[in-house]
N, C-alpha and C positions, 0 to 999 in steps of 0.2 A: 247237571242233570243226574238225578238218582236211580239209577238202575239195578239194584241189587239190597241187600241187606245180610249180618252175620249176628249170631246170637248165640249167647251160652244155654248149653242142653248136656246137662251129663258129663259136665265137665269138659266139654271138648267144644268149641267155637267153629257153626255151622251154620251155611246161607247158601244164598245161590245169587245169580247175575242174569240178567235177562235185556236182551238186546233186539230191534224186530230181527235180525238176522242170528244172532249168538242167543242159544241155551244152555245154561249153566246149572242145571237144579241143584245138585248136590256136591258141595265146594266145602273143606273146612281148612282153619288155617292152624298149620302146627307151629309151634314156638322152634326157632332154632336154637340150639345151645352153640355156643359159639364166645369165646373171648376174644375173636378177631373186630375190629372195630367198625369192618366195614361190612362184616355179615348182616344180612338181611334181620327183622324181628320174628318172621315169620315165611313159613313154605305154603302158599296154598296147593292144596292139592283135592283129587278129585278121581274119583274109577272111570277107569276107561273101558269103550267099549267089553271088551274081555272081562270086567270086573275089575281089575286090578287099579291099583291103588297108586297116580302117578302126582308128580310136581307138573303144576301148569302154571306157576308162576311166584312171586317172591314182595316182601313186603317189606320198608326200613320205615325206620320211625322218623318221620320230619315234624318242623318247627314252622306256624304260619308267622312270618317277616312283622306283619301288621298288628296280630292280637294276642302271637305266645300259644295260641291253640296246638297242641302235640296232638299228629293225627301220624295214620300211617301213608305211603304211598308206595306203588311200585306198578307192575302191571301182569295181564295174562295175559299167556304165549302160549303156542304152540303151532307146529308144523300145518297141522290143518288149518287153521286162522290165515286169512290172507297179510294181517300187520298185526304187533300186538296193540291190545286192548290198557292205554293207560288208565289206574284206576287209584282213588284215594279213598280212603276210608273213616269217618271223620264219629268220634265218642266213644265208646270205652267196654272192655270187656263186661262189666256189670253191667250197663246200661244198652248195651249191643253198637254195632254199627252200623252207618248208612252206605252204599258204596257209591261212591259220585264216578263221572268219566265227565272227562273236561279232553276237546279235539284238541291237537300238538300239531305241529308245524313239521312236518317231516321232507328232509332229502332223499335219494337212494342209497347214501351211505352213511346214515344214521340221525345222532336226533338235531336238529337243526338248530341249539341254541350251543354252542360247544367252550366250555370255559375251562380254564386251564385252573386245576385245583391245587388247594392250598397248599394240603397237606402233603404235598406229595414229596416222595424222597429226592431229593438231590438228586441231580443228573435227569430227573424223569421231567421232560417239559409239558407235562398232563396234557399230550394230545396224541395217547396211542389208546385211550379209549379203552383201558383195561385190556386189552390185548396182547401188550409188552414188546420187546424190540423184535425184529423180523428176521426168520433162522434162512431167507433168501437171498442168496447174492444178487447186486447188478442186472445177471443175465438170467433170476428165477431157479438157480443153482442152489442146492442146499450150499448153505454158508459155515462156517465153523464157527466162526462170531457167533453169539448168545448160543450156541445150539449143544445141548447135551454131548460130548465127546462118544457117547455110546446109549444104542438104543434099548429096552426092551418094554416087556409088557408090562410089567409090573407099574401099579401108579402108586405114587407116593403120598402122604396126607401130609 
């Protein structure tokens, strides 16, 4: 089902999404720069209430299995949504996009088809879901195992 569309205007690639429940007018999608592999292609984002200019969700480039079609997928989120919104986006910066939503099979603790990835480093048995090892003990204790030896505020890139 196609609910949405993105189109180049002014150099900057701009659409909106529209659901009977979700309105989306004004959405565009920024390119990430990123040499990391697994970085998204794109941040969509969008002003919120206040104006301001936030991320509501995130885009990678996939490959369809059956035809080789390079389209993007990913989804939009956010705190006021009751679940996020999975969305695919299917043709090309020059020729704009269409945005599809195709319904997912969902558990309570995430997405319901769970495969253990390839690529993953040694030791990681690809089923912590991007979330990494657990800095709680047994008994919900902080643990020393995986946990930074020392806290503060500062975040590191």
């Amino acid at each position: 089902m196609n609910i949405g569309e993105f189109n180049l205007s002014k150099g900057r690639i701009i659409g909106w999404i529209a659901t009977r429940a979700i309105d989306l007018p004004k959405l565009a999608l920024r390119p990430v720069e990123s040499e990391n592999e697994l970085a998204p292609a794109y941040e969509i984002i969008a002003p919120n209430v206040g104006g301001r200019v936030v991320q509501v969700g995130a885009l990678w480039e996939a490959v369809a299995k059956k035809t080789g079609e390079v389209f993007l997928q990913g989804h939009v989120d956010d705190p006021s949504m009751p679940e996020a919104l999975p969305i695919a986006l299917f043709g090309s910066v020059e020729e704009g996009y269409r945005v599809a939503w195709r319904r997912q099979e969902r558990d309570d603790f995430g997405p319901a088809i769970r495969t253990p990835r390839d690529n993953a480093p040694s030791g990681n048995r690809g089923d912590d879901y991007g979330f990494g090892d657990s800095t709680a003990d047994g008994s919900g204790g902080l643990s020393s195992q995986g946990a930074a030896s020392d806290f503060d505020d500062e975040v590191r890139v």
